[in-house]
N, C-alpha and C positions, 0 to 999 in steps of 0.2 A: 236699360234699367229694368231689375223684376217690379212684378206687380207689388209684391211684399214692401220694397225702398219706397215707388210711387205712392203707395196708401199711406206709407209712413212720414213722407215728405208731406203730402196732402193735410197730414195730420198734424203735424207741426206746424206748418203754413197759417191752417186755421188758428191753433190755439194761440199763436205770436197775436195774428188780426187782431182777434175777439178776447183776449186777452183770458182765456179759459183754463183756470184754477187747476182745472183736472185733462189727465190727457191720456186715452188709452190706445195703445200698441201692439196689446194681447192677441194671443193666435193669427198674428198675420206670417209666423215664415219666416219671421227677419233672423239674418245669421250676425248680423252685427245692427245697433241703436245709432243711425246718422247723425255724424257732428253737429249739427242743426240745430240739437236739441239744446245747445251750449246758448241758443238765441232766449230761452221761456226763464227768464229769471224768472216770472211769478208763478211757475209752478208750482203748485201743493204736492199733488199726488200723481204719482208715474206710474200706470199699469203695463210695463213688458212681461207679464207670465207665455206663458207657451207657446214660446220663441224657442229658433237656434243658437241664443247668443253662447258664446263661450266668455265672452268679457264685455266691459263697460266702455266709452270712451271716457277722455281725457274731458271731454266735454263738459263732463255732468256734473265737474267742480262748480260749474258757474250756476247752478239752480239753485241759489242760498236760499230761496222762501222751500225750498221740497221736506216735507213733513212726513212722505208715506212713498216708501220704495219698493214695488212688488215684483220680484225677479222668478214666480215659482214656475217650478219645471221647464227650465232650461238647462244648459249646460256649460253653466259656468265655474271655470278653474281653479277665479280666484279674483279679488276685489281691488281695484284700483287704490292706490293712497286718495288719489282726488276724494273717494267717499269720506272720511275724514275732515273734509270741509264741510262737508253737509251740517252745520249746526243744526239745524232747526229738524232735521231727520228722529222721527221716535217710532217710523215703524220701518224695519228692513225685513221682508221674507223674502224667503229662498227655499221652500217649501217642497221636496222633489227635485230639487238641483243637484247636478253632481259636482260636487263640493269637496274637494280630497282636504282644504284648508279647515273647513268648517270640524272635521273630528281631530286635526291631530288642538284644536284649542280647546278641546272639551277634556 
């Protein structure tokens, strides 16, 4: 397992315990966001910026409380339908992403 999964695992571990609203991911390396994170129903706010990710899991349908989804500079292809469930979602960036989706909807 890299160090990158382990911090990430750690990381989700704690905020499931402690029940902690926010949960950051950012610059650790991660080339993909552990199914795991499918466990934080009461997450608010998800910081994965300056990651490898290319995509999302399937996972991240199940975070109905998440308000604030921070994807920037990474390198993702393109966005799961699961984000569509996200009701409660009113902030998505992607800031720096490589996004070939994001221009042909503009």
């Amino acid at each position: 397992m890299s160090d990158a999964l382990s911090a990430a695992l750690a990381a989700i571990r704690n905020s499931a315990k402690d029940r902690i609203p926010d949960l950051s991911l950012s610059g650790l390396g991660l080339t993909a966001i552990p199914p795991e994170i499918g466990e934080l129903a009461h997450l608010e706010t998800l910081d994965a910026s300056e990651n490898l990710l290319t995509e999302l899991p399937p996972a991240m349908a199940s975070l109905s409380r998440l308000q604030e989804l921070l994807l920037d500079r990474n390198r993702i292809a393109r966005l799961p339908p699961e984000i569509g469930r996200l009701r409660e979602l009113q902030i998505l960036s992607l800031e720096g992403a490589h996004t070939w989706w994001w221009r042909s909807l503009v």
